[in-house]
C-alpha positions in Angstrom: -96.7 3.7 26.3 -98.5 6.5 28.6 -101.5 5.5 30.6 -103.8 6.6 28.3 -102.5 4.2 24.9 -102.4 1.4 27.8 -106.1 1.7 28.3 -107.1 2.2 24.8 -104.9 -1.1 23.2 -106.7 -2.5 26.1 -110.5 -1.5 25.2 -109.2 -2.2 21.7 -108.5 -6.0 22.6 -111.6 -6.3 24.6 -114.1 -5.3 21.9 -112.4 -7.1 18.9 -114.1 -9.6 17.2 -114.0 -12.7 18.5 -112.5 -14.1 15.4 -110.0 -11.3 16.4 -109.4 -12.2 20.1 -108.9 -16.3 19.6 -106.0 -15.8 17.3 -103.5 -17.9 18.1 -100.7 -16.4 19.8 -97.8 -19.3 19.5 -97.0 -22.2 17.0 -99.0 -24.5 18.6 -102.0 -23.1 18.8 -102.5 -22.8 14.8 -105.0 -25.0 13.6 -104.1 -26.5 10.0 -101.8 -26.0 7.5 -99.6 -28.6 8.8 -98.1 -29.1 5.5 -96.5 -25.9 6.2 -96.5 -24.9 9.8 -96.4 -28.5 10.9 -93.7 -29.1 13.4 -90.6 -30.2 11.9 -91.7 -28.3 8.4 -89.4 -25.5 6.7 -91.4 -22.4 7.8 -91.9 -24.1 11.5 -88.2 -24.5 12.1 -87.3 -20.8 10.5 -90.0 -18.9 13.0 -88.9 -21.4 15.9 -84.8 -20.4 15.4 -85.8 -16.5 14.5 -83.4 -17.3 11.2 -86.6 -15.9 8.6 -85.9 -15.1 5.4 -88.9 -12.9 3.2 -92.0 -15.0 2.6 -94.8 -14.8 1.0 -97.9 -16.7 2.2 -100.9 -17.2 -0.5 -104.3 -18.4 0.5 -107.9 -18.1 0.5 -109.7 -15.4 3.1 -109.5 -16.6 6.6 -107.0 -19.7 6.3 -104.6 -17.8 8.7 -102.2 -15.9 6.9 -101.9 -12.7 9.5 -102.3 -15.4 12.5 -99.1 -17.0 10.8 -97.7 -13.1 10.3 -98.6 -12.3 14.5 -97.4 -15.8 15.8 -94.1 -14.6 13.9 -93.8 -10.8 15.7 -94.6 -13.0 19.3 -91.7 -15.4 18.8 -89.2 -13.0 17.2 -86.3 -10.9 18.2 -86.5 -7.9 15.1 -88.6 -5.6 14.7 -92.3 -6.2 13.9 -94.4 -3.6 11.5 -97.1 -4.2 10.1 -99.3 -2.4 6.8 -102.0 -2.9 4.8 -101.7 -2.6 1.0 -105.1 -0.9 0.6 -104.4 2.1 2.6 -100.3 2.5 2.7 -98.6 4.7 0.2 -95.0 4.7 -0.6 -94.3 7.5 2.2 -95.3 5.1 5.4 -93.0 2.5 2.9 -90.2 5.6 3.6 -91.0 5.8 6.9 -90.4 1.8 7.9 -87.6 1.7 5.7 -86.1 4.7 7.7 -86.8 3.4 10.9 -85.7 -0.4 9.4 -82.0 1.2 8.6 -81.5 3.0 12.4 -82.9 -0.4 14.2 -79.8 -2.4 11.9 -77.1 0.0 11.8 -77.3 1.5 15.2 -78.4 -1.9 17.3 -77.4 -4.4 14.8 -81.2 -5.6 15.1 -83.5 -7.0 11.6 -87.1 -5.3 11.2 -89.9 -7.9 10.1 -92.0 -5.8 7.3 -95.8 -7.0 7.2 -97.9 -6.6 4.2 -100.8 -7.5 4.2 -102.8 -7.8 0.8 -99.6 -7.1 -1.2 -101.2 -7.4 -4.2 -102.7 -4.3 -4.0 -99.5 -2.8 -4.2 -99.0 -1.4 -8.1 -95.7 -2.4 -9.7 -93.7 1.1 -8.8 -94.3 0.2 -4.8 -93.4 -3.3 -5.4 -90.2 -2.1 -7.1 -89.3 0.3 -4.0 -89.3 -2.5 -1.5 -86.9 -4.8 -4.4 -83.7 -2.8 -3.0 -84.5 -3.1 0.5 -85.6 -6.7 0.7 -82.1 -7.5 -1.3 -79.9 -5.8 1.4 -81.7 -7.2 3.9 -82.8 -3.7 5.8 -86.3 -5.7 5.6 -87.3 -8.9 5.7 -90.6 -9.1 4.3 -93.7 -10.9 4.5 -96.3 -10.7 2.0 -99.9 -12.2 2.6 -102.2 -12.0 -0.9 -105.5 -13.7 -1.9 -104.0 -13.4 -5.1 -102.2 -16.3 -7.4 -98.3 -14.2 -6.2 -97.1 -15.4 -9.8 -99.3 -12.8 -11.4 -99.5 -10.4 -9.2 -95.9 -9.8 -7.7 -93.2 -8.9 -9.5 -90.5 -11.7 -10.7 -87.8 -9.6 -8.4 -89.5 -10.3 -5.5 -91.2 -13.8 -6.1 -87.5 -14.7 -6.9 -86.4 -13.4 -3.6 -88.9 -14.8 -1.0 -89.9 -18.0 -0.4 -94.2 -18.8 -1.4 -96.2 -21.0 1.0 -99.6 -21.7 -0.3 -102.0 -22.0 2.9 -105.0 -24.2 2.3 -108.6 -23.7 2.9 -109.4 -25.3 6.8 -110.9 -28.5 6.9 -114.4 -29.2 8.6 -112.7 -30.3 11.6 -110.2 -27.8 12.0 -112.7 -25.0 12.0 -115.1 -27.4 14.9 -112.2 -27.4 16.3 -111.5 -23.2 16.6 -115.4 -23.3 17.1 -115.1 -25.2 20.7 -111.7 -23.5 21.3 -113.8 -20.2 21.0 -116.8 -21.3 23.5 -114.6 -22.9 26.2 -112.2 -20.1 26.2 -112.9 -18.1 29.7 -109.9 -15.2 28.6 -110.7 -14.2 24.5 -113.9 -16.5 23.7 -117.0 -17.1 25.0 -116.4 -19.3 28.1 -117.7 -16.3 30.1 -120.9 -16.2 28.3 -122.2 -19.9 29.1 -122.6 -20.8 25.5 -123.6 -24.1 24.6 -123.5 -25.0 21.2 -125.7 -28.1 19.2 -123.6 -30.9 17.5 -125.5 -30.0 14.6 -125.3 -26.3 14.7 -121.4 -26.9 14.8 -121.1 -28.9 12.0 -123.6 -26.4 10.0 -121.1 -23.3 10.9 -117.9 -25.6 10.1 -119.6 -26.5 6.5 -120.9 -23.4 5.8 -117.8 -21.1 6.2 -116.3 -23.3 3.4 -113.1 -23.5 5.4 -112.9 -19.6 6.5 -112.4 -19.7 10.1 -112.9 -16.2 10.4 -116.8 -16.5 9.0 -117.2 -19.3 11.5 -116.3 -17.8 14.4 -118.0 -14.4 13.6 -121.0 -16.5 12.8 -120.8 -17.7 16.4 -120.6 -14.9 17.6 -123.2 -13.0 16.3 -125.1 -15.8 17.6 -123.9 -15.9 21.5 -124.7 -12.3 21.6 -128.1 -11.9 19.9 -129.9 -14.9 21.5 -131.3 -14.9 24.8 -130.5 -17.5 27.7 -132.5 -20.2 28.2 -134.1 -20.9 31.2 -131.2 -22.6 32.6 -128.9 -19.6 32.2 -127.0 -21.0 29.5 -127.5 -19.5 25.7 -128.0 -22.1 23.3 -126.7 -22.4 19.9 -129.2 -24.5 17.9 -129.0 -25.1 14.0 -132.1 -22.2 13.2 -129.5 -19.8 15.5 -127.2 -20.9 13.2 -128.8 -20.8 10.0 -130.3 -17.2 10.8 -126.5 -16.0 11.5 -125.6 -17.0 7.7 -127.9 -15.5 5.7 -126.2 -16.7 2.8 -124.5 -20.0 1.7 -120.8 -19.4 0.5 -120.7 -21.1 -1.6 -117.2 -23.1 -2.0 -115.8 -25.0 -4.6 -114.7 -27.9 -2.4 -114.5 -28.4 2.0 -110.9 -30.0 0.9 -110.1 -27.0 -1.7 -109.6 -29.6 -4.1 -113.0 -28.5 -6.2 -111.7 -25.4 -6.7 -109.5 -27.5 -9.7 -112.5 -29.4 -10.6 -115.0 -26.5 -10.9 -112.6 -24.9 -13.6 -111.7 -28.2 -15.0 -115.4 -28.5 -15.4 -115.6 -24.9 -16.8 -113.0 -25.4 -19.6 -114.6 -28.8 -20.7 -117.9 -27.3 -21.1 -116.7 -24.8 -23.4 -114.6 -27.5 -25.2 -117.5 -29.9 -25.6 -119.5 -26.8 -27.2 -122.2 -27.0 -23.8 -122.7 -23.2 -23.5 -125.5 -24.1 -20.6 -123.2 -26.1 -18.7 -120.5 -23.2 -19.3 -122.3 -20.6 -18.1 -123.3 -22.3 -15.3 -119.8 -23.3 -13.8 -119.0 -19.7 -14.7 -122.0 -18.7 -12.3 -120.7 -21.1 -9.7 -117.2 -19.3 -10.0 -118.0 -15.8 -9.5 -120.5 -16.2 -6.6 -117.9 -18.0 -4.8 -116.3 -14.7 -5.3 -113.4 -16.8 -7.9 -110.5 -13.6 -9.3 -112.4 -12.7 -12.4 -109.0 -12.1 -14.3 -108.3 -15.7 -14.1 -111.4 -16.7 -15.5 -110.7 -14.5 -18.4 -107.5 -16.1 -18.7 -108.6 -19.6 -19.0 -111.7 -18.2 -21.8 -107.9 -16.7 -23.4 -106.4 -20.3 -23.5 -109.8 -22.2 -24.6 -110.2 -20.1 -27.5 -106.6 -21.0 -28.6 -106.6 -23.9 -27.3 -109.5 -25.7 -28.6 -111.2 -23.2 -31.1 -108.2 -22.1 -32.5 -108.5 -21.5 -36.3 -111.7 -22.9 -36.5 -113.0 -19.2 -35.5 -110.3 -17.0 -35.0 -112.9 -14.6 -33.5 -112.9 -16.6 -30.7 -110.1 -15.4 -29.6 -110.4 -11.7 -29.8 -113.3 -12.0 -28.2 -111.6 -13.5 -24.8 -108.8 -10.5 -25.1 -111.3 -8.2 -25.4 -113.3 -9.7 -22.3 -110.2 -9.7 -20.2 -109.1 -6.4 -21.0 -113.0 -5.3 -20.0 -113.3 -7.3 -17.1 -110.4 -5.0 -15.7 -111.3 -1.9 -16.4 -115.0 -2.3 -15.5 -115.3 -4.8 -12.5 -117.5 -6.7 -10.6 -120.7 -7.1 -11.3 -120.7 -6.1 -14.7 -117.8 -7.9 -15.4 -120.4 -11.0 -15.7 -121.7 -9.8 -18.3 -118.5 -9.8 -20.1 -117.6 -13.0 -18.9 -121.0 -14.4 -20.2 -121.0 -13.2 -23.3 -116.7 -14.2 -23.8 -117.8 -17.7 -22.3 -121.0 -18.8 -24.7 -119.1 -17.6 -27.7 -116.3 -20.0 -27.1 -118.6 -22.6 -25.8 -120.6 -21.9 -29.0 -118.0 -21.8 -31.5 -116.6 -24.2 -34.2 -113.8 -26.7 -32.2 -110.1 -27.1 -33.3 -107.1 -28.2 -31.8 -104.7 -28.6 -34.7 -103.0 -25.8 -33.7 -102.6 -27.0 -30.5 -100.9 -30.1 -32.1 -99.1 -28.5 -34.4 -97.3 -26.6 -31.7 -96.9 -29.9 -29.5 -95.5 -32.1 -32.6 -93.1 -29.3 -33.5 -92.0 -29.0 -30.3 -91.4 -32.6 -29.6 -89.3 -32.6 -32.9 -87.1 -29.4 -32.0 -86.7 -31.2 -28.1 -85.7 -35.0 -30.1 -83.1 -34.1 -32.4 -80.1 -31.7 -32.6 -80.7 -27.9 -33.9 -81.0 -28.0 -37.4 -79.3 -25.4 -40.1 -81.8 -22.6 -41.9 -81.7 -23.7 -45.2 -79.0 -21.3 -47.0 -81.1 -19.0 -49.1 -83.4 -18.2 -46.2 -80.7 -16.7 -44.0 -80.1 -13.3 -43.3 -79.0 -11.7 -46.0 -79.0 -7.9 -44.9 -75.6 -7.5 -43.8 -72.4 -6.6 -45.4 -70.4 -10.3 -46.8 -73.6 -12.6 -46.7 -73.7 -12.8 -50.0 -70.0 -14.3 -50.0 -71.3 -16.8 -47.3 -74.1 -17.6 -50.2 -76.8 -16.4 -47.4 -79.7 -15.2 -49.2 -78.9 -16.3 -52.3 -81.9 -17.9 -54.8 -84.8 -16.8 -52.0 -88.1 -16.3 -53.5 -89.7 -13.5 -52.8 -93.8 -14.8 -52.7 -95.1 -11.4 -53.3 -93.5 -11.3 -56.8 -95.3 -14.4 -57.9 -99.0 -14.9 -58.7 -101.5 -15.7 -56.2 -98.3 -14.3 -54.2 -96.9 -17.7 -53.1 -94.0 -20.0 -54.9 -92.7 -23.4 -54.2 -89.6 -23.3 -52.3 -88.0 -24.8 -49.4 -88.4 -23.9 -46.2 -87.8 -26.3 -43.8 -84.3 -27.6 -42.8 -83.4 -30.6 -45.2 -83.7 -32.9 -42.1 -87.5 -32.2 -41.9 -88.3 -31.7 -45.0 -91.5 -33.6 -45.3 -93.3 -33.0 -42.1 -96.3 -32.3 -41.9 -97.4 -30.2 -38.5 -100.3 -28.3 -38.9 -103.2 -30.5 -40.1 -106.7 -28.0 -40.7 -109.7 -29.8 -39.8 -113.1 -29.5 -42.0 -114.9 -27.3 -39.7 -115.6 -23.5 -39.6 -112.9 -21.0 -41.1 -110.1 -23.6 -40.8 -112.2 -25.5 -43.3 -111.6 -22.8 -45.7 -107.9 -22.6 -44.8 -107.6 -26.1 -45.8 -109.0 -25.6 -49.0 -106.7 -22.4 -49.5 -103.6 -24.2 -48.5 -104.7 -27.3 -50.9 -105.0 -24.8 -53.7 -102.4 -23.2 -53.6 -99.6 -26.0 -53.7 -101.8 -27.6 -56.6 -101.2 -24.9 -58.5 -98.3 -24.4 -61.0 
C-alpha cells in the first residue's frame, strides 16, 4: 500500500457511517445472535480455530451478517475477498478464483470468498462457484435477505452450512446505541452526545431490530442538532422522531410476528374475510415482506382450502405469482390484491386436502400393494403372457365414457378418499360422480 491508498482507506474510514465505523471488529463485541455466535456455539468455535467450512448466513437487513463476515477476515489466516452480488459479474468470479488457486497451490494458504447478497446471483453464476466450493479453492460465505432454500441452488445449500440470524432485540440495539455515543475512537464520544432514556428506547423500537437504521438514526441526529447551552448535544424523543420519518413497520420486536402476520394472512383468506386479508397483505408489503412468498402462500390457500370448490382459484394465484415477477414492486400490489380477495372471496374446500392426507396415511400404514392385474402395463413385448393388461376397460368406449371396473388394489378396495362437499363447482362434481356410478 503506497502513501496515497494509506490516506485514502483512512479518509474512507473516517467518513463512514457510523453504523459503518462501530462494527464490531472481534467475537466479542457482536451484539445478539447468541444462538449462533454465542460462545461455545458451532459457528463461534469454527471462526475461533480458523477450521471454517462455506456458510451461508440468512437474515433480515441489519441483524449482522457482513459484521459476522468482517469479524471472520480479522481473526483468520486465508485469504479474505469480498463481492457484492448486485454489481459482480462472472469475470471478477474468474478473477478470485484465479487468484484463490495461486494463494493454495503456491503457499498452501485457503481464500475466504464473501458474497454478499448472493441471491442476486442467477443460477449460471451460482453453478460456476459449485466446482470451486467442492475442491475447496474457496470457502465461501453467502449473506442473503432471501429464504437460501429458494433462492440458492440445492448444490450449494447441500454444501454449506445455513445459520439463520435473527432480528436484534430492543435491548441489543440500546445496547449498540450507548456503545455508539460513549465510543471516543468510531462513535460519537467525541461529540458530547447525550441521549434521553426515552429517545433511546424510541430509536431501539422503531428500527424494528435493524441496528444499522438505529444507529444511522442517531446519527443523523448528533450531527443536525445544535448544542445546548452546556456544550453537550441532546438527543430528545422529537430529535428522535424527526430523524425517522417513517415507522417500519415490523412484524414482531422478537421476529416471532413475522409467523403470526402470515398465519393471520392465510386464515383470513380461509375464513372467506377478504377485508381482513387485504389488510394483513398491506401490513406484509409495507414492511417490505419478499412478494414471491406471499404469492406462494395465495398458491397453497387456493389448493389448500378452496381447492375444487373453485378451481379458478387457483389459476388465479399462478397467474399472480408469475406477474408479481415479471412486473415488481409497487404494482405487484395490485396483483397481489386482486389474487388475495379472490381466494378470500371464493367458495371453501378442503377435501382435497384430506383426500391427499388419508391416502397418504394409508400408503405410510401398510405394505405396498399390487396394481390390480389388468391395469398394468401392457405395452411391452410378453405382458400379455404375464396376463398384464388383460380385461382393462377402456372408459372412452362406453357411454357417458366411464365403466365400472376396479381400480384400486384388492386390499383397498372400498375406500373412500375424496369426499366433494356441497359448495361451489365441487357441488356439481359431487353430483357428476353420484351419476355416474348410478348409472348402468
Amino acid at each position: 500500500m503506497n502513501l496515497f491508498d494509506y490516506m485514502r482507506e483512512n479518509n474512507q474510514t473516517k467518513e463512514a457511517p457510523l453504523a459503518a465505523r462501530m462494527r464490531p471488529a472481534s467475537l466479542e463485541e457482536i451484539v445478539g445472535q447468541k444462538h449462533i455466535i454465542g460462545k461455545g456455539t458451532l459457528l463461534y468455535r469454527a471462526i475461533a480455530a480458523d477450521k471454517l467450512s462455506s456458510i451461508l448466513l440468512y437474515g433480515p437487513p441489519g441483524t449482522g451478517k457482513t459484521t459476522i463476515a468482517k469479524v471472520i477476515a480479522n481473526t483468520t489466516k486465508a485469504a479474505f475477498t469480498q463481492i457484492n452480488a448486485t454489481s459482480a459479474g462472472k469475470k471478477d468470479m474468474e478473477e478470485v478464483v484465479a487468484k484463490a488457486k495461486d494463494n493454495l497451490g503456491m503457499f498452501g494458504k485457503k481464500t475466504i470468498l464473501f458474497i454478499d447478497e448472493i441471491h442476486r446471483f442467477n443460477k449460471g453464476q451460482q453453478d460456476y462457484l459449485l466446482p470451486f466450493v467442492e475442491d475447496g479453492t474457496v470457502v465461501l460465505i453467502g449473506a442473503t435477505t432471501e429464504n437460501p432454500y429458494f433462492e440458492v441452488n440445492g448444490a450449494l445449500l447441500s454444501r454449506s452450512v445455513i445459520f439463520q440470524l435473527e432480528s436484534l432485540t430492543r435491548s441489543d440495539v440500546k445496547e449498540l446505541l450507548l456503545r455508539a455515543i460513549q465510543d471516543k475512537e468510531r462513535g460519537l464520544g467525541a461529540l458530547s452526545v447525550e441521549a434521553d432514556k426515552d429517545a433511546l428506547e424510541f430509536l431501539a423500537d422503531i428500527c424494528g431490530g435493524d441496528a444499522r437504521s438505529a444507529l444511522n438514526a442517531l446519527e443523523l441526529g448528533a450531527l443536525s442538532t445544535p448544542r445546548g447551552e452546556d456544550g453537550q448535544v441532546h438527543i430528545t424523543l422529537d430529535v428522535a422522531q424527526e430523524c425517522i420519518q417513517k415507522r417500519a413497520i415490523q412484524y414482531d420486536k422478537s421476529g416471532d410476528n413475522h409467523y403470526d402476520t402470515i398465519s393471520a394472512f392465510i386464515k383470513s383468506m380461509r375464513g372467506s374475510d377478504p377485508d381482513a386479508a387485504v389488510y394483513y397483505l398491506a401490513r406484509m408489503l409495507y414492511a417490505g415482506e419478499d412478494i414471491k412468498f406471499i404469492a406462494r402462500r395465495i398458491m397453497i390457500c387456493a389448493s389448500e382450502d378452496v381447492g375444487n370448490a373453485d378451481p379458478q382459484a387457483l389459476q388465479v394465484a399462478v397467474s399472480a405469482s408469475l406477474a408479481v415477477e415479471r412486473v415488481g414492486m409497487p404494482e405487484a400490489q395490485l396483483i397481489l390484491s386482486q389474487a388475495a380477495i379472490y381466494v378470500a372471496s371464493a367458495p371453501k374446500s378442503n377435501a382435497c386436502t384430506l383426500a391427499i392426507g388419508a391416502a397418504m396415511e394409508r400408503v405410510g400404514s401398510e405394505k405396498i400393494r399390487t396394481v390390480p392385474p389388468h391395469l398394468q402395463d401392457s405395452h411391452y413385448r410378453g405382458a400379455a403372457k404375464l396376463g398384464h393388461g388383460l380385461d382393462y376397460k377402456y372408459a372412452h368406449d362406453f357411454p357417458n365414457h366411464y365403466v365400472k371396473q376396479q381400480y384400486l388394489p384388492d386390499e383397498v378396495v372400498g375406500a373412500s378418499f375424496y369426499q366433494p362437499t356441497e359448495l361451489g363447482r365441487e357441488k356439481k362434481i359431487k353430483e357428476w360422480l353420484e351419476w355416474l356410478k348410478k348409472e348402468p
